[in-house]
C-alpha positions as protocol buffer text, in pm:
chain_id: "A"
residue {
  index: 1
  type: UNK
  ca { x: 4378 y: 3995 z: 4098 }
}
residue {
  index: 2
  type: UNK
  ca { x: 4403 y: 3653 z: 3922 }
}
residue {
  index: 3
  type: UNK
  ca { x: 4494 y: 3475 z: 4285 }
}
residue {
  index: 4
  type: UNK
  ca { x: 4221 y: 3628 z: 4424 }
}
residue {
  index: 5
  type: UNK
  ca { x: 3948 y: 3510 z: 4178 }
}
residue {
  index: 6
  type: UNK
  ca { x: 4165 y: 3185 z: 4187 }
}
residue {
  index: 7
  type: UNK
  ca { x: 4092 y: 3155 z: 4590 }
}
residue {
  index: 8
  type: UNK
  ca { x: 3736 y: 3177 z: 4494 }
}
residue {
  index: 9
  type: UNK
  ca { x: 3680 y: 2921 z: 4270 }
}
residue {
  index: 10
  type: UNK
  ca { x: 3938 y: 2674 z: 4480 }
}
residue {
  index: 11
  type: UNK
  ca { x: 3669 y: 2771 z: 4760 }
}
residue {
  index: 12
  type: UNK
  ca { x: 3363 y: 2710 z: 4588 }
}
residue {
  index: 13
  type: UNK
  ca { x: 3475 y: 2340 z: 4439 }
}
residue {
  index: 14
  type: UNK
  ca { x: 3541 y: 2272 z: 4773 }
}
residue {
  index: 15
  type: UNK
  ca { x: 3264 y: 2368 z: 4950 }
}
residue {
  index: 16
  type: UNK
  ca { x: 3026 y: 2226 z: 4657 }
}
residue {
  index: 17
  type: UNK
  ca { x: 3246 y: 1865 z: 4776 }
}
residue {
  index: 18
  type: UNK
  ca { x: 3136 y: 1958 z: 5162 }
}
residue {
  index: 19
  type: UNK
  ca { x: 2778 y: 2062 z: 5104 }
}
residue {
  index: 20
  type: UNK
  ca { x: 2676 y: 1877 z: 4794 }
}
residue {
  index: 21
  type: UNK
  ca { x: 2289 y: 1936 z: 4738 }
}
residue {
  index: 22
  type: UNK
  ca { x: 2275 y: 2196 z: 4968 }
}
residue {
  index: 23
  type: UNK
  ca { x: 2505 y: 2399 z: 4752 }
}
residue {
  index: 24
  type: UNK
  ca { x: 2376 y: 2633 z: 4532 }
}
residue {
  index: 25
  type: UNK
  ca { x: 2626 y: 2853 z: 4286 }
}
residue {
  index: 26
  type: UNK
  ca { x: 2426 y: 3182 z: 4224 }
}
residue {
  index: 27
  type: UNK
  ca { x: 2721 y: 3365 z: 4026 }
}
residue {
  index: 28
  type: UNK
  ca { x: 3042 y: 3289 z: 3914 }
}
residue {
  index: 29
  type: UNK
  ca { x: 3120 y: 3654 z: 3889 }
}
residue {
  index: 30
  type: UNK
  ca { x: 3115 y: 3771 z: 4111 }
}
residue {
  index: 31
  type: UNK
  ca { x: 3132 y: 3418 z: 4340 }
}
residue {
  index: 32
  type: UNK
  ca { x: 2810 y: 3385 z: 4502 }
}
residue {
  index: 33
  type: UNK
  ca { x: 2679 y: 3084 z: 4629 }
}
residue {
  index: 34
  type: UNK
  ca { x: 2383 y: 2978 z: 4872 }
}
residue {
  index: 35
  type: UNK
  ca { x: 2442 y: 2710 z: 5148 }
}
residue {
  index: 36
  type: UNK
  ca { x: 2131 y: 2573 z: 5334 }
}
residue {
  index: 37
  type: UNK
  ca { x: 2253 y: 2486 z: 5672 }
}
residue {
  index: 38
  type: UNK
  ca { x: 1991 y: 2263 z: 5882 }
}
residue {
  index: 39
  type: UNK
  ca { x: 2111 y: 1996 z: 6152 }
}
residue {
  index: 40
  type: UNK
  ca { x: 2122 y: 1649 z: 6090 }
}
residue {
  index: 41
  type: UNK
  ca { x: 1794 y: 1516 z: 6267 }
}
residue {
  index: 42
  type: UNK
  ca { x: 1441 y: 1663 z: 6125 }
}
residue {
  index: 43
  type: UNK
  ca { x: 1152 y: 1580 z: 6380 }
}
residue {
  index: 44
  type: UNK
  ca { x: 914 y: 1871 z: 6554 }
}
residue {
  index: 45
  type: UNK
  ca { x: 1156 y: 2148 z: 6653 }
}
residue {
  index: 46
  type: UNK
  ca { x: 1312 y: 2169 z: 6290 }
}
residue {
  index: 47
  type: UNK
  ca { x: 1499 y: 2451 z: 6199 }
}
residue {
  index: 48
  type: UNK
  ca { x: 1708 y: 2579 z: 5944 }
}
residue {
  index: 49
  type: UNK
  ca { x: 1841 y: 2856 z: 5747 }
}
residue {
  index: 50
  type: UNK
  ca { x: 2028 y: 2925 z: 5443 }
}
residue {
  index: 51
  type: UNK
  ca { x: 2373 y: 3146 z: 5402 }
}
residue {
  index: 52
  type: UNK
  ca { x: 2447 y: 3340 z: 5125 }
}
residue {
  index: 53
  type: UNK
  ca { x: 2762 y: 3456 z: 5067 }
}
residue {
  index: 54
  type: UNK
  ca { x: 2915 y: 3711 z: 4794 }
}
residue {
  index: 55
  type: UNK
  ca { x: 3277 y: 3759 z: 4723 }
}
residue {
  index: 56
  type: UNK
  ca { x: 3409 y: 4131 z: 4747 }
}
residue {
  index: 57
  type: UNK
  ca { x: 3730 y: 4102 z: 4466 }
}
residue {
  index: 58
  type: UNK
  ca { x: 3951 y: 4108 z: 4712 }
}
residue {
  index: 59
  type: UNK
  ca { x: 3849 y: 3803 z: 4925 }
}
residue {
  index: 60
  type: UNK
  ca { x: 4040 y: 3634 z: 5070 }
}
residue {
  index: 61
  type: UNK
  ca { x: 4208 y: 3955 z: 5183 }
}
residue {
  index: 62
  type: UNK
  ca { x: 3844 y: 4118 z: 5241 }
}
residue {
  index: 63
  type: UNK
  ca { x: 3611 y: 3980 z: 5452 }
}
residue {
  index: 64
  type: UNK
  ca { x: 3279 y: 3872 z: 5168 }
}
residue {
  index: 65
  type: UNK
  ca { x: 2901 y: 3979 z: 5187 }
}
residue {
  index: 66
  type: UNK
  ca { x: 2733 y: 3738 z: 5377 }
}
residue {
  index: 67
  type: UNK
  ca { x: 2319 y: 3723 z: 5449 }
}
residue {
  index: 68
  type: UNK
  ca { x: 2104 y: 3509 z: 5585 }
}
residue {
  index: 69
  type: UNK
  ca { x: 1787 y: 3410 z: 5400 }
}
residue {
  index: 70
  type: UNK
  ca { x: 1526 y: 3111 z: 5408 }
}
residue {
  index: 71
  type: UNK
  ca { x: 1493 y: 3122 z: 5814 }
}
residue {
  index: 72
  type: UNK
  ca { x: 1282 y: 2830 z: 5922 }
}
residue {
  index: 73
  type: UNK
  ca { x: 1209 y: 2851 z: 6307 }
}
residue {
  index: 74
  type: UNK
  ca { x: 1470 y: 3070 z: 6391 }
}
residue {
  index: 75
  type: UNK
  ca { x: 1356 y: 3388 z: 6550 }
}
residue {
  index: 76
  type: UNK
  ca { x: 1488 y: 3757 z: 6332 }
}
residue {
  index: 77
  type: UNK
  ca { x: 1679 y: 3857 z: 6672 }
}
residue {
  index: 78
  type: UNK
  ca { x: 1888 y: 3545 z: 6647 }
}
residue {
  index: 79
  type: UNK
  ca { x: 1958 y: 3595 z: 6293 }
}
residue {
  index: 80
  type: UNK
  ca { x: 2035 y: 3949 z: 6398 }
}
residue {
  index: 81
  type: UNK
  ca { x: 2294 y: 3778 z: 6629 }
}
residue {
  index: 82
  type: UNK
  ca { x: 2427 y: 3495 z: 6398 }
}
residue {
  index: 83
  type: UNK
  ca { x: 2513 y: 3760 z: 6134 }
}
residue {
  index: 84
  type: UNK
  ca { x: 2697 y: 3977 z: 6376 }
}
residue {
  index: 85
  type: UNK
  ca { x: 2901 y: 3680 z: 6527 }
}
residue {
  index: 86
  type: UNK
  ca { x: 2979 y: 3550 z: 6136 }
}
residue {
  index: 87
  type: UNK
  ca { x: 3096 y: 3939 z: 6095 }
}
residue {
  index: 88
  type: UNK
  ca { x: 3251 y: 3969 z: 6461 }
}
residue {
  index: 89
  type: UNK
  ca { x: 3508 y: 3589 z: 6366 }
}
residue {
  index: 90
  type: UNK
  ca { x: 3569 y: 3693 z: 5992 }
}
residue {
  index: 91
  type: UNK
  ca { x: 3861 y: 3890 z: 6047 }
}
residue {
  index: 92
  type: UNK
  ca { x: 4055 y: 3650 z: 6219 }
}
residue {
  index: 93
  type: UNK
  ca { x: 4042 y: 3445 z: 5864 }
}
residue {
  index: 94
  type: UNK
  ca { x: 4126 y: 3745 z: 5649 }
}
residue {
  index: 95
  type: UNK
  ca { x: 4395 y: 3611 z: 5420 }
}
residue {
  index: 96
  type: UNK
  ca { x: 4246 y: 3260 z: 5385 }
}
residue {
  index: 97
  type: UNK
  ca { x: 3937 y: 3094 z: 5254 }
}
residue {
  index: 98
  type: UNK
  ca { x: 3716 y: 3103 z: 5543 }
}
residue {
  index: 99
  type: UNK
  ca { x: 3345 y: 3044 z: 5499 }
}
residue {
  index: 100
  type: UNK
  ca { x: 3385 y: 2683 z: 5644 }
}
residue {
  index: 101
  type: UNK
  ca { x: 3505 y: 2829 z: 5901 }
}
residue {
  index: 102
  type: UNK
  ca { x: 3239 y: 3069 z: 5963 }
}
């Protein structure tokens, strides 16, 4: 569906805007793109961890593929955890670009 892949790349300009070098488009088709996510102060107890997300065709309307990868710090049960609460929230954005919001 041409709105559909439209979504997408609306989606993907934007969040390039929001996360600038810690962007990363893997695909264009279908959308996949890599977003490291680490808070702003470094220091000692640094952590971080990268989010991958993959577009099913139907996103918005489908909720996409979404993985974790690139832990740094972060223990596997509470990446166990952070997945399921991305996957737990993502229906309440079906319909609407929502990987900001997750």
């Amino acid at each position: 569906n041409s709105d559909h892949l439209e979504e997408q790349a609306m989606e993907i300009e934007a969040m390039q805007a929001v996360f600038m070098d810690d962007f990363n488009l893997i695909s264009n088709d279908p959308g996949t793109f890599k977003i490291k996510l680490v808070p702003e102060l470094g220091g000692e107890n640094y952590v971080g961890i990268s989010m991958v997300i993959r577009y099913t065709p139907m996103y918005p309307d489908d909720v996409p593929n979404i993985c974790f990868v690139d832990a740094v710090n972060i223990p596997e049960d509470d990446i166990i955890s952070l997945t399921q609460m991305i996957y737990d929230k993502a229906p309440d954005f079906l319909g609407m670009a929502m990987v900001y919001n997750l």
